[in-house]
N, CA, C and O of each residue as an XYZ file, in Angstrom:
288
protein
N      20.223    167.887    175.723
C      19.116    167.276    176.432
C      19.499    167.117    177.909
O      20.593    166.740    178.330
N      18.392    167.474    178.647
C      18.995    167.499    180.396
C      18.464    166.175    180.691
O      17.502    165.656    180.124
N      19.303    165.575    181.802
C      18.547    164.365    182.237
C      18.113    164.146    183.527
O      18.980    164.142    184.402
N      16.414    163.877    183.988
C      16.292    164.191    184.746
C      16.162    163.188    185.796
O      15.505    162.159    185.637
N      16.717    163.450    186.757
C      16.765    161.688    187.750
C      15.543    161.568    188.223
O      15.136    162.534    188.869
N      14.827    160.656    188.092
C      13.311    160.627    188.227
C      12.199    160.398    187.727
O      11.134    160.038    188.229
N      12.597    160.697    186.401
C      12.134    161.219    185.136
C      11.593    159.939    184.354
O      12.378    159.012    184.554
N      10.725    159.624    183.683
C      10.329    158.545    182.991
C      10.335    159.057    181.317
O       9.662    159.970    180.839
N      11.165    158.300    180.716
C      11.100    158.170    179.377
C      10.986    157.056    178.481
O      11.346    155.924    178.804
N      10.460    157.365    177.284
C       9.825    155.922    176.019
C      11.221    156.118    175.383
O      11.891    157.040    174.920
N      11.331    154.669    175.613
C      12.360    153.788    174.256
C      12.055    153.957    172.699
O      11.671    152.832    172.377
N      12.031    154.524    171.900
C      11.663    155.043    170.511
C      11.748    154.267    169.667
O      11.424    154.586    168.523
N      12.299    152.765    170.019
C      11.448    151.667    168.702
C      10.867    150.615    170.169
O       9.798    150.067    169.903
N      11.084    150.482    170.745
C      10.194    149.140    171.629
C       8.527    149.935    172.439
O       7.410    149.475    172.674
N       9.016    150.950    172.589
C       7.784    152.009    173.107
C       7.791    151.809    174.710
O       6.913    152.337    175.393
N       8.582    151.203    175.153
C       8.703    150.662    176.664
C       8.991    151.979    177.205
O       9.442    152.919    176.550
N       8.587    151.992    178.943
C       8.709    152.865    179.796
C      10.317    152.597    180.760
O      10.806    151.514    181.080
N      10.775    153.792    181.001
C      11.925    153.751    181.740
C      12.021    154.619    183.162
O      10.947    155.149    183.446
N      12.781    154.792    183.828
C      12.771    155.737    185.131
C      13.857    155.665    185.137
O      14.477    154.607    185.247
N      14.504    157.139    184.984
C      16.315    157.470    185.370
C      16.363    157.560    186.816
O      15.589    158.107    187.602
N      17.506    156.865    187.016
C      17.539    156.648    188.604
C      18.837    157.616    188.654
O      19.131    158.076    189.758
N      19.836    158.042    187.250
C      20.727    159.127    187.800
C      21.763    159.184    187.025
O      21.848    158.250    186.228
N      22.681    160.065    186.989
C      23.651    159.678    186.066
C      25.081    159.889    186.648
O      25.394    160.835    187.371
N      25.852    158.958    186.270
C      27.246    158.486    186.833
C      28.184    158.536    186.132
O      27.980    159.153    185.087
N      29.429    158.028    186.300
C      30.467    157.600    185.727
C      31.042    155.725    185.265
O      30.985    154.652    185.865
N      31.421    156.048    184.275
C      32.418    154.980    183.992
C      33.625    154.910    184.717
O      34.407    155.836    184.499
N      34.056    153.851    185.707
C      34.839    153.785    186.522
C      36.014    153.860    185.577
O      36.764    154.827    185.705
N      36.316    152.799    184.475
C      37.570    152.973    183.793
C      37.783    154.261    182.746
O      38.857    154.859    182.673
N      36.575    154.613    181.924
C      36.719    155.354    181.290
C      36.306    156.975    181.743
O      36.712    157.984    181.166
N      35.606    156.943    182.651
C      35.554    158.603    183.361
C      34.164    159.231    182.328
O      33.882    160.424    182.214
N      33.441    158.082    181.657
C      32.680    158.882    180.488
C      31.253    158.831    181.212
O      31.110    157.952    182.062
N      30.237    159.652    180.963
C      29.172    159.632    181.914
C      27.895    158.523    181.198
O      27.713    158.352    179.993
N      27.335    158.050    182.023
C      26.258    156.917    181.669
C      24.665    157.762    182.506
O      24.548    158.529    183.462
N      23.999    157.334    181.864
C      22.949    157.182    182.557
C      22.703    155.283    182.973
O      23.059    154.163    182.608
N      21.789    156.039    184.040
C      21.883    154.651    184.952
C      19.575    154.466    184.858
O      18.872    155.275    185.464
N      19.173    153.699    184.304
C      17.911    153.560    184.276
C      17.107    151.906    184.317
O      17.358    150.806    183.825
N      16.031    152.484    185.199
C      15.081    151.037    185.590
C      13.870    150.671    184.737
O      12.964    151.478    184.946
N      13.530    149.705    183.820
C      12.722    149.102    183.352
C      11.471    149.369    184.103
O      11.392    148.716    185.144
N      10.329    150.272    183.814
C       9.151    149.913    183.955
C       8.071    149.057    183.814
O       6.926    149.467    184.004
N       8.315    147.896    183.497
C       7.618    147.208    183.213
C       8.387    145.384    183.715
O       9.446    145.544    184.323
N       8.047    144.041    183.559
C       8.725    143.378    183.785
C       9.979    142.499    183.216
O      10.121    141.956    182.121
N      10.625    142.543    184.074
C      12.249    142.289    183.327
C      12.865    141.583    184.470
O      12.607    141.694    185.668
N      14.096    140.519    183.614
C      14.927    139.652    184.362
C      16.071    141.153    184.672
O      17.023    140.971    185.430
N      15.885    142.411    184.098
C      17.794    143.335    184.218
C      16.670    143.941    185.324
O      15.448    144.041    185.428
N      17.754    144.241    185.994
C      16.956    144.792    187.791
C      17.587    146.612    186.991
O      16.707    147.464    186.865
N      18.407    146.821    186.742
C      18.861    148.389    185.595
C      19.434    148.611    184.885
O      20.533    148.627    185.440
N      19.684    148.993    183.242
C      20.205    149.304    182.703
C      21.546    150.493    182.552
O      21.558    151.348    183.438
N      22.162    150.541    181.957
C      23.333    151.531    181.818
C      23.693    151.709    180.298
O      23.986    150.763    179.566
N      23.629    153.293    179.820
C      24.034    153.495    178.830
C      24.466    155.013    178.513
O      23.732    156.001    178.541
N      26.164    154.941    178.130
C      26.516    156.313    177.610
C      25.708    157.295    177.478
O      24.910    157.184    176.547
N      25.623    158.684    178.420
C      24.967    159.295    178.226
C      24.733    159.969    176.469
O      23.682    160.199    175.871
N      26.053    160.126    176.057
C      26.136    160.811    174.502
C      24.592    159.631    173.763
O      23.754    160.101    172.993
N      24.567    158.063    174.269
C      23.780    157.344    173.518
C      22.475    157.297    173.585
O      21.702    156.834    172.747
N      22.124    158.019    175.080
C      20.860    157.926    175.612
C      20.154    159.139    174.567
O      19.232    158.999    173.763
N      20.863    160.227    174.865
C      20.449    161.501    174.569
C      20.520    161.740    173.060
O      20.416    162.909    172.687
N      20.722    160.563    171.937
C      20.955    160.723    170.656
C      19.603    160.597    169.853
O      18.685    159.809    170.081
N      19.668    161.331    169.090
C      18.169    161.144    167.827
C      19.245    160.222    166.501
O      20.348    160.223    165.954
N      17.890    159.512    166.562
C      18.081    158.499    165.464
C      16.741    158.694    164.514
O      15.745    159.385    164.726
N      17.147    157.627    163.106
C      16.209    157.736    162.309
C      15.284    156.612    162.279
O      15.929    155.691    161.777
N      14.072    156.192    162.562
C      13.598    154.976    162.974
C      11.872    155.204    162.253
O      10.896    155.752    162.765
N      12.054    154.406    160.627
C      10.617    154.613    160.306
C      10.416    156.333    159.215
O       9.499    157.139    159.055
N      11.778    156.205    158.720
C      11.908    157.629    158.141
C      11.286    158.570    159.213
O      10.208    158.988    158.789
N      11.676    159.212    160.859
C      11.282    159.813    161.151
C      12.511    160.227    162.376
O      12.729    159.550    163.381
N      13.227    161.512    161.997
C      14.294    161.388    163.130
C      13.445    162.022    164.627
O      12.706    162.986    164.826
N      14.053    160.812    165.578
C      13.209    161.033    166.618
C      14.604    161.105    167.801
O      15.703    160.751    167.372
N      14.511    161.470    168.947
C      15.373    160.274    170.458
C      15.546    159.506    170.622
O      14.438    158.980    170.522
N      16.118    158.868    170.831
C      16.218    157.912    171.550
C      15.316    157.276    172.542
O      14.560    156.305    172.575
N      15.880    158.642    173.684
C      14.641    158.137    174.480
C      13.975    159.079    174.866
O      14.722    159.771    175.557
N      12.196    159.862    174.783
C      11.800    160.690    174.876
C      11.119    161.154    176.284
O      10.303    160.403    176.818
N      11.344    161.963    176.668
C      11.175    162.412    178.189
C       9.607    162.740    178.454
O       9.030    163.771    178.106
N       9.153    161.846    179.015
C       7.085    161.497    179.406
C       6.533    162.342    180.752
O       5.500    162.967    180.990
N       7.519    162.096    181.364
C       7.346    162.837    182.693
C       8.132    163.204    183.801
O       7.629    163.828    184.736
């Protein structure tokens, strides 16, 4: 899965909107994260999560889906 900085994707059990602002590194571990902003309102100004975790299909509702699915 490519990730696109810019890009807005749905959370696959909350249905919430996201915007990748880019993807980086783990300073201690060297492992890559995506770095993404809450569309909607929130006390986290951005999230961060292992890219391997972003980009994973899970099973949610007997239906293997993404994680997080790429909208636009």
């Amino acid at each position: 899965m490519e990730i696109i900085a810019g890009g807005i994707y749905q959370h696959f059990k909350n249905k919430k909107f996201y915007k990748v602002i880019g993807v980086g590194k783990n300073s201690e571990t060297m492992e890559d994260v995506v770095i993404y902003e809450p569309q909607y309102e929130s006390e986290v100004k951005f999230w961060v999560r292992p890219i391997k975790m972003f980009c994973e299909e899970l099973e949610h509702e007997g239906i293997k889906q993404p994680r997080f699915k790429f909208i636009k």
